[in-house]
C-alpha positions in Angstrom: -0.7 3.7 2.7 1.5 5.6 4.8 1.6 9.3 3.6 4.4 10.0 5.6 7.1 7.8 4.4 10.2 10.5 2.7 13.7 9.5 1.8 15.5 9.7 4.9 19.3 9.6 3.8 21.2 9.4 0.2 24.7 7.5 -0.1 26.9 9.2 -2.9 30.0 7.8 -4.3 32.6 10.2 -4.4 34.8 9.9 -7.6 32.9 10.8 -10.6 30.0 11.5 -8.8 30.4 14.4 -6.7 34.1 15.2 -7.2 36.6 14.4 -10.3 34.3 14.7 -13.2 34.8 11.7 -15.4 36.8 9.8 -12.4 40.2 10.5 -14.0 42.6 10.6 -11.0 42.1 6.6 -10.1 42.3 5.5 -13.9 45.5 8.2 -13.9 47.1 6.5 -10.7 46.4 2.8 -11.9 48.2 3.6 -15.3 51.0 5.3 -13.3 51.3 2.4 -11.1 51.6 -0.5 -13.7 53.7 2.1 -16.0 56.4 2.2 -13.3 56.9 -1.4 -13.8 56.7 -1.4 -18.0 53.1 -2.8 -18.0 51.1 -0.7 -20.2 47.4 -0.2 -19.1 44.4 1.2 -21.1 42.2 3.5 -19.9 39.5 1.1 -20.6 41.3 -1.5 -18.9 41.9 0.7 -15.9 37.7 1.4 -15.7 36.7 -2.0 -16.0 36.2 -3.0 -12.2 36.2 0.7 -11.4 34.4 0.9 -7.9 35.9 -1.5 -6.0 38.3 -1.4 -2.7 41.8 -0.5 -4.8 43.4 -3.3 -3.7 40.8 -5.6 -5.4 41.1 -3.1 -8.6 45.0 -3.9 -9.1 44.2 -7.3 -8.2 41.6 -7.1 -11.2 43.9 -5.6 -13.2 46.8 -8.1 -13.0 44.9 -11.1 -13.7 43.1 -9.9 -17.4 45.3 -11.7 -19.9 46.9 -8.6 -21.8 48.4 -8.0 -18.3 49.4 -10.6 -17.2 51.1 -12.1 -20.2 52.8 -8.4 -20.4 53.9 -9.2 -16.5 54.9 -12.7 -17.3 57.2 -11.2 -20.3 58.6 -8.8 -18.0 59.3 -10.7 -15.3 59.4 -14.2 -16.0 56.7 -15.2 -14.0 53.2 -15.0 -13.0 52.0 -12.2 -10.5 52.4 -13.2 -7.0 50.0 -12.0 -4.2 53.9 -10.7 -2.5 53.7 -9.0 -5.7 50.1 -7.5 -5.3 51.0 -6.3 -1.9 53.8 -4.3 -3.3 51.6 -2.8 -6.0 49.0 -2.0 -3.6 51.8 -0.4 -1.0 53.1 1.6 -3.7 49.6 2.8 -5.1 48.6 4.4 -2.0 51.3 7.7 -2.0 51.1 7.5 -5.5 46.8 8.0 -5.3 47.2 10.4 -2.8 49.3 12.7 -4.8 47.2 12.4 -8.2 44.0 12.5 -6.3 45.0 16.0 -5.1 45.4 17.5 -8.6 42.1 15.7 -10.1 39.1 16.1 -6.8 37.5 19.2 -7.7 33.6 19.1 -7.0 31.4 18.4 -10.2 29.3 21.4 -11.0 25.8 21.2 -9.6 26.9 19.6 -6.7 27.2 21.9 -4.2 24.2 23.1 -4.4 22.0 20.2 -5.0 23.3 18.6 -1.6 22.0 21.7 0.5 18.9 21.8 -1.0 18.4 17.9 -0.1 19.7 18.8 3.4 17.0 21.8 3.4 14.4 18.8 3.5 15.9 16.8 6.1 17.6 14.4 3.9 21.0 12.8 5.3 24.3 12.3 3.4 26.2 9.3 3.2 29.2 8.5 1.0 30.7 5.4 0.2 34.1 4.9 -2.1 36.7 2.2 -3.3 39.1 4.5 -1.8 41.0 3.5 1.6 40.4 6.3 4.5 43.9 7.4 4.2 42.7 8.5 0.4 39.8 9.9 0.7 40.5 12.4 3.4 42.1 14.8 1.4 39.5 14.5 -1.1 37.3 15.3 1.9 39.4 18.4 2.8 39.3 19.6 -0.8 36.2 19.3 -1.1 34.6 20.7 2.2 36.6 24.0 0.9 34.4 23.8 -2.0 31.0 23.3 -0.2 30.4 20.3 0.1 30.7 18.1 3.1 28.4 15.0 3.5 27.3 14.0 7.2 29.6 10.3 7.1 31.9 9.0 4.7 32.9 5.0 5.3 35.7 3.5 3.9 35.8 -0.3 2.9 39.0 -1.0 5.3 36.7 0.4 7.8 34.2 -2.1 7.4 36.3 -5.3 6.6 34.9 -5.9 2.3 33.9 -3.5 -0.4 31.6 -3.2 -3.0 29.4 -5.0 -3.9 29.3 -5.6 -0.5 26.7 -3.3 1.5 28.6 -3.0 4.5 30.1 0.5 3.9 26.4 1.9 3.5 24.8 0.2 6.4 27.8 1.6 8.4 26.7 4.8 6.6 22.6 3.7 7.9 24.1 3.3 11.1 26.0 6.6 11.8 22.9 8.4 10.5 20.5 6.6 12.4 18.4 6.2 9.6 16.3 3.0 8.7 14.7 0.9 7.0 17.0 0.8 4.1 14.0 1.0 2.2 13.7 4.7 2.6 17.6 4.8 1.0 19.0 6.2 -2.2 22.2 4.9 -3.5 24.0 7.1 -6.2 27.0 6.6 -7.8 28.5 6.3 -11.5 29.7 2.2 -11.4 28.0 -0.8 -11.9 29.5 -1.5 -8.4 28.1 1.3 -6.9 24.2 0.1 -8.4 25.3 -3.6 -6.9 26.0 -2.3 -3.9 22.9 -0.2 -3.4 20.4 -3.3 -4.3 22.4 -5.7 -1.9 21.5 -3.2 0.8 18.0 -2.6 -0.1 17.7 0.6 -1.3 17.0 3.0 -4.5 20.0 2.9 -6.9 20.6 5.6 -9.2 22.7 5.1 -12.2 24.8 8.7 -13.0 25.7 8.0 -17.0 27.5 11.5 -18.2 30.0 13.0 -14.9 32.0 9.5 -14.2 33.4 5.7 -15.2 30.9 4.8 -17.6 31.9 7.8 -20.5 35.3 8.8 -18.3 35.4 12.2 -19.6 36.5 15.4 -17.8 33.8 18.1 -18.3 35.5 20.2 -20.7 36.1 17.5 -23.1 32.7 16.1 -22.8 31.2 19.7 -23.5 33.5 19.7 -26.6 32.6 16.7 -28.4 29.5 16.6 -31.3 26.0 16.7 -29.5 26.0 13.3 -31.5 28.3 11.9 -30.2 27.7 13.0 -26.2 24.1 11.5 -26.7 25.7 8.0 -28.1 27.5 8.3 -24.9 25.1 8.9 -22.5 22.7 6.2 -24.1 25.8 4.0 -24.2 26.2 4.5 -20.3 22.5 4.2 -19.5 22.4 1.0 -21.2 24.6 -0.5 -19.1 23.7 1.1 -15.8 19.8 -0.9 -16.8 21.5 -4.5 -17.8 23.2 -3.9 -14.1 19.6 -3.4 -12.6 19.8 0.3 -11.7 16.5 1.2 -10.6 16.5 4.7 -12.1 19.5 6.7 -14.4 20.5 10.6 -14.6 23.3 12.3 -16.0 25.0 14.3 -13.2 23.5 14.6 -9.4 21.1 17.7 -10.3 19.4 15.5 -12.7 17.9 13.4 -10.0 15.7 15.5 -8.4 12.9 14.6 -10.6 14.1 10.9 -9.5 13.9 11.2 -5.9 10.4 13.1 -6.2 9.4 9.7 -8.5 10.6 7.5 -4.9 8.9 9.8 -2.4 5.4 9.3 -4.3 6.0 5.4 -4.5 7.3 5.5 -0.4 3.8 7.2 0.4 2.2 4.5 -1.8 3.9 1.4 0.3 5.8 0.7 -2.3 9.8 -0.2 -2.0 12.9 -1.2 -4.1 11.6 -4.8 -3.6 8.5 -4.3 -4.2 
């Protein structure tokens, strides 16, 4: 038994889990994107491989059938990968400009991050967004607070999610290790994959992002019904992904991450 044995970093997803409640500027941009060229995309459409590198999203996106028959209608032909790297070139101002108007950091999340620090904990971040993307989400969010020790991108590491590259690139600048002693958090099945193909704790975040895609007023609006249907709704899905552990919003996992440190002391890890 080793009684010293403490989470040594955690590796938070930025949209919908500490900034942009709900994750609404990427679902926003993708519909913008596709709109400019007459193909109408659901929000629900737009969520559905929510996590990965944005290229890979769009690339998602265009071949569900809906979409690509709409493209196919439109312009005679099936998408192209010349016509992916247009969409992808395009997205990137366009993502840049909502991002700015939809970043602000969740509630809770300022001050949850400090207290980790206080213990000694590091913070990672990992994202689907391109470096060019996610630094002005970084500068709007290090005016509200919070500012986690490394941020990796996935063109920075060659693949994203599910792909665990971006978080041991993340390990590696914090000079943190084994994996083991790891907590992944983020609000997309991809973010849960790509915790467990690094090794490490996943936690599931059900209420603040993808999985209900809800910006906090209109969450707090809706029946208490109806936000618990939700919530369950999100959890569900979050366990059939294999998410070792679920909370609602970042605060709610301190309880969690007291859970891990008990089973670290008793030997025990994510593979165990």
């Amino acid at each position: 038994m080793n009684t010293h044995a403490h989470i040594s970093a955690i590796m938070l997803d930025w949209a919908g889990t500490t900034v942009d409640h709900g994750s609404i500027a990427p679902v926003l941009a993708l519909q913008t994107l596709f709109a400019k060229h007459d193909i109408q995309v659901s929000s629900e459409d737009a969520r559905r491989e929510m996590g990965l590198l944005k290229r890979d999203h769009i690339h998602a996106i265009l071949k569900l059938e809906n979409v690509r028959a709409a493209w196919v209608k439109k312009y005679g032909s099936e998408p192209t990968i010349e016509d992916l790297d247009a969409l992808y070139a395009e997205f990137g101002p366009l993502q840049m400009e909502i991002i700015t108007k939809h970043s602000q950091v969740i509630d809770g999340v300022t001050e949850t991050v400090a207290r980790w620090r206080s213990q000694g904990i590091r913070i990672g971040t990992t994202t689907g967004y391109t470096r060019a993307m996610l630094d002005p989400v970084i500068a709007q969010a290090r005016t509200q607070g919070y500012s986690p020790d490394a941020s990796v991108c996935p063109d920075e590491v060659g693949a994203g999610r599910p792909a665990p590259w971006m978080l041991l690139r993340n390990a590696q600048l914090l000079d943190v290790y084994p994996l083991s002693r790891c907590v992944k958090i983020g609000d997309t099945i991809s973010d849960i994959e790509e915790g467990r193909n690094a090794g490490m704790w996943t936690i599931g975040l059900s209420r603040t992002g993808n999985m209900i895609g809800l910006d906090a007023a209109t969450f707090a609006a809706l029946p208490l019904l109806q936000k618990q249907h939700l919530v369950a709704q999100a959890g569900e899905a979050f366990r059939g992904s294999g998410a070792a552990y679920i909370a609602e919003d970042l605060p709610s996992c301190e309880p969690i991450l007291s859970e891990i440190e008990d089973l670290l002391r008793r030997g025990i890890t994510p593979s165990s």
